[in-house]
C-alpha positions as CSV (number, residue, x, y, z in Angstrom):
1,X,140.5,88.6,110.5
2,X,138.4,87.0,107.9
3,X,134.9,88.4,109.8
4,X,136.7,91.8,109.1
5,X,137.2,91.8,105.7
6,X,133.8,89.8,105.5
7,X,132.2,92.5,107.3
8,X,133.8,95.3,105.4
9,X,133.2,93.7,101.8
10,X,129.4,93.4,102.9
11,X,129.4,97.3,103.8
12,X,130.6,98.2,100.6
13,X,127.9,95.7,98.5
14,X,125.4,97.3,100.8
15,X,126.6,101.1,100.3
16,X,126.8,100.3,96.3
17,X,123.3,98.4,96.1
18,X,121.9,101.6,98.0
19,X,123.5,104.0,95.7
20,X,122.3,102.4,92.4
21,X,118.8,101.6,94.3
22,X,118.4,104.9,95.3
23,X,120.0,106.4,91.9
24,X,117.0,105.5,89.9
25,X,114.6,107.1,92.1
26,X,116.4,110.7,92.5
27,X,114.1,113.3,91.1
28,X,115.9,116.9,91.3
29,X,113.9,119.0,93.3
30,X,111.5,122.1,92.6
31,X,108.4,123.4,91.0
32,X,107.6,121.5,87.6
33,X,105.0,122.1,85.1
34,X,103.2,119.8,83.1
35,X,99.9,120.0,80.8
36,X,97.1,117.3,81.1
37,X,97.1,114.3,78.5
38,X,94.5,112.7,80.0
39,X,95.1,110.0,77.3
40,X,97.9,109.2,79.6
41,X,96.5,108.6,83.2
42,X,95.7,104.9,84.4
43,X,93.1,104.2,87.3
44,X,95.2,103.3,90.2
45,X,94.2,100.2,91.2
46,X,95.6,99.8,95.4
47,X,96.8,96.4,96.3
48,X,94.9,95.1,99.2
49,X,96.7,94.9,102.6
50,X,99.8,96.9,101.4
51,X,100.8,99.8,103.9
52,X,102.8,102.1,101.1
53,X,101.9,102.8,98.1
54,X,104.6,102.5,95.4
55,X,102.6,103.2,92.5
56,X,103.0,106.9,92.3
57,X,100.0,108.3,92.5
58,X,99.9,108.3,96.3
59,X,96.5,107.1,97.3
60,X,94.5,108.7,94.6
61,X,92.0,107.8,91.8
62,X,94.3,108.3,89.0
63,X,98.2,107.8,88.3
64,X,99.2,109.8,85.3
65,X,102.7,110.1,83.6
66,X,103.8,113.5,82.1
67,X,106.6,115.5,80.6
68,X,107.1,118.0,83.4
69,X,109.1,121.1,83.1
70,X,110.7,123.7,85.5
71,X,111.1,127.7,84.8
72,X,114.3,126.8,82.9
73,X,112.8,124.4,80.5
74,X,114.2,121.6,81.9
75,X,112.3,118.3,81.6
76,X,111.5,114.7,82.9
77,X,108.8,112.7,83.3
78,X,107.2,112.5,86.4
79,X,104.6,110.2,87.8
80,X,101.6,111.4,90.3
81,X,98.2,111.0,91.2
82,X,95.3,112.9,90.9
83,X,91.9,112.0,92.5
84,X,90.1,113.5,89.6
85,X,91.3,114.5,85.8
86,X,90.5,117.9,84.7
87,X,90.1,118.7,80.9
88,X,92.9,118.1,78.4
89,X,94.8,121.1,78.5
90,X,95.0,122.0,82.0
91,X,98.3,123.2,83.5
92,X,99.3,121.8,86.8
93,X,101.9,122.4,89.0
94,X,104.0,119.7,90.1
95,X,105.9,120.4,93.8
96,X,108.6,117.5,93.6
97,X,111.1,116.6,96.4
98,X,114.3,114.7,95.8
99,X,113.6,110.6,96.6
100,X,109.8,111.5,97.3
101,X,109.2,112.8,94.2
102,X,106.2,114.7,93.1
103,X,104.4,115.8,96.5
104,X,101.8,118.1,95.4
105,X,100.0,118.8,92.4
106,X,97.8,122.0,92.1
107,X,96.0,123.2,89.0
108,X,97.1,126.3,87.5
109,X,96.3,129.0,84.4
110,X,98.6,129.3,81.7
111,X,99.6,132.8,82.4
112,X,101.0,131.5,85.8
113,X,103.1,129.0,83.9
114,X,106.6,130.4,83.3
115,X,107.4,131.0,79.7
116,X,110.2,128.8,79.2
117,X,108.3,126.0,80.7
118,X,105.1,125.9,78.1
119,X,107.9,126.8,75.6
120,X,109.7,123.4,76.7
121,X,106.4,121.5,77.1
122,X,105.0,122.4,73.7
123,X,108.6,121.1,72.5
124,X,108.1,117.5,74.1
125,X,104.6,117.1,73.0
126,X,105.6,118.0,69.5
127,X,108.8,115.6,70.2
128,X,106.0,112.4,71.1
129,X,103.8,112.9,68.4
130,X,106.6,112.6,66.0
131,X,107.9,109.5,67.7
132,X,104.0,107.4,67.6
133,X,104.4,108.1,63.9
């Protein structure tokens, strides 16, 4: 009787730990837009002997952090790799799973960029600069 209750108390520590665990790296999926702040990017520096890659910029040269925005102006940062930085400026599209997060990046022209999005990116850039005052 007690391995029962043992057993069942483990399954639900387990269940919650993978919940919050897995909580924190949900990313809602979609197309995303973000513009190059190349101010922002980090040479990814790859741990020697390590099989996966958990800095989030999946094997490239460069790991860069962004606001990102969909075609409804929503927004998040997101985290991927690039294997070299364009100009500052540059719109890229961001192709982003759920858990696996940003899984593509492809550079794009601001008239392929949906309204809505450069409306809401122009309103988080404007957002940071006001908050490194």
């Amino acid at each position: 009787m007690n391995k029962t209750i043992l057993s069942k108390i483990t399954g639900i520590a387990i269940a919650c730990f993978s919940t919050l665990m897995l909580g924190g790296c949900m990313v809602s999926g979609g197309e995303y837009y973000a513009q190059i702040d190349s101010s922002k990017a980090e040479e990814n520096v790859r741990e020697a002997g390590g099989i996966v890659d958990f800095s989030g910029a999946g094997g490239c040269n460069y790991r860069i952090n962004l606001p990102a925005c969909d075609e409804n102006g929503d927004c998040q940062d997101l985290t991927f790799g690039l294997d070299e930085l364009p100009t500052d400026g540059t719109y890229v599209k961001l192709e982003v799973q759920p858990i696996r997060g940003v899984v593509n990046a492809i550079f794009t022209e601001e008239k392929d960029v949906p309204s809505s999005a450069i409306s809401a990116l122009q309103h988080e850039q404007s957002v940071e600069s006001s908050d490194s005052k």
